[in-house]
C-alpha positions, 0 to 999 in steps of 0.5 A: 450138683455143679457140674462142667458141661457144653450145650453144642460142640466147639473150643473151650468158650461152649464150657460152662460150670452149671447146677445139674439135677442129680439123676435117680441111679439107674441099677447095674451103676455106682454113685461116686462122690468125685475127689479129684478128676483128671484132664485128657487130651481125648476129653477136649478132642470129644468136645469139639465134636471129632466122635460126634459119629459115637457121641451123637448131638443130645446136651448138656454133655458133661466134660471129663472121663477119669476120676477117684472119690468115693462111693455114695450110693450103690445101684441095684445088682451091684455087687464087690463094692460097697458105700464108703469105698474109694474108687477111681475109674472112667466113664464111657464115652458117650456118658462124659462128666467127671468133671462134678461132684459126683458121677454114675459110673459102670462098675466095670469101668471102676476099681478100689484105689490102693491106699498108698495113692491118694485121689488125684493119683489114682484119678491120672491113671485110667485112659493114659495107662489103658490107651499105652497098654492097648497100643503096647501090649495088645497091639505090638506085643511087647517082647525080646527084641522088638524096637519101638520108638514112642513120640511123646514119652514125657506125657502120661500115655507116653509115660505108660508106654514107654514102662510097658515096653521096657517091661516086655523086654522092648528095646525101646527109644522116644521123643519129648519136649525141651523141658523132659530132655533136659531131666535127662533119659529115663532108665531102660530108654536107649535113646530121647530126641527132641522133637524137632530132631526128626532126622536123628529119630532112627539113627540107631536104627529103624524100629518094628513099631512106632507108637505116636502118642502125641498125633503130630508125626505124618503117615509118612514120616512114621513109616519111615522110622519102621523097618519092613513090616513095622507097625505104625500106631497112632492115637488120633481117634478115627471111626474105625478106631 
């Protein structure tokens, strides 16, 4: 099969699209006939090297985590879903490579696709929605009255988050691009800045948690954003996190 791989860590020239032996499926996995993948921020952060603590230094390393297709072969022990299905789902970080036409994915990490979605919908959705739900429901609990202010809620994370929040109850205020500001605010958002207006992000008032999806506002300027007590979440990935 052709699949896009890296045989060191770098930027974009290590890629390459290459012919890769399909493995034997190893049992507790499922065999999934790639239709579409989609491409996350945490896909290129991986293949510059910044968890090579997790990932380790073994290549060929596959790119990409999210995709949909449909299933091809079912390894053994497997059970709920069946050769046929359509599926979308994610890899594990440490086994990249939706990026091919097919992968091996832990069923854990796999689940039918609504019909209403086609493939490459259903492939947008794993890390974006369960990064913004780890950091909105899991991590500020979302509820009455809590404030949060999300930086970059026009990107798919952002997206998630900011839906999420207002779902909890959340009064809930963001940042975006030039481009997302001129759509107009979503419904349920108080308030949408522009980037460079970092001076007006609190003018209606401190927040109780600042979910930066982008990685780009310092320490020091979310905190101040937050009142007493606030919660400052960031996306980078760190070794504690």
């Amino acid at each position: 099969m052709k699949r896009l791989q890296y045989h060191r860590y770098g930027g974009a020239e290590v890629m390459s699209l290459e012919e890769c032996t399909v493995p034997m499926l190893a049992p507790g996995k499922v065999r999934v006939r790639v239709k579409s993948a989609a491409i996350n921020p945490i896909d290129w952060k991986l293949r510059q090297g910044a968890m090579k603590w997790v990932t380790g230094r073994k290549f060929p390393r596959g790119m990409g985590s999210d995709f949909a297709g449909i299933v091809e072969k079912i390894g053994v022990g497997v059970t709920g879903f069946y050769v046929g299905d359509e599926v979308f789902g994610t890899l594990d970080i440490k086994s990249q490579g939706a990026f091919a036409e097919f992968v091996d994915a832990d069923p854990r990490l796999l689940v039918h696709k609504p019909k209403r979605l086609s493939f490459s919908q259903a492939a947008c959705i794993p890390v974006p929605a369960t990064t913004a739900w780890a950091a909105i429901v899991d991590t500020a609990h979302a509820r009455s009255g809590l404030r949060i202010f999300v930086h970059g809620c026009s990107g798919a994370v952002g997206n998630f988050a900011i839906q999420l929040a207002i779902a909890g109850g959340a009064s809930v205020a963001g940042s975006c691009g030039a481009v997302a500001l001129s759509s107009g605010t979503p419904a349920g958002v108080e308030a949408l800045y522009a980037y460079g207006d970092k001076a007006l992000f609190a003018a209606l008032g401190k927040y109780d948690v600042v979910f930066d999806t982008l990685g780009t506002l310092s320490i020091a300027e979310g905190l101040a954003l937050l009142k007493p007590k606030g919660r400052l979440i960031d996306i980078n990935p760190t070794p504690e996190g």
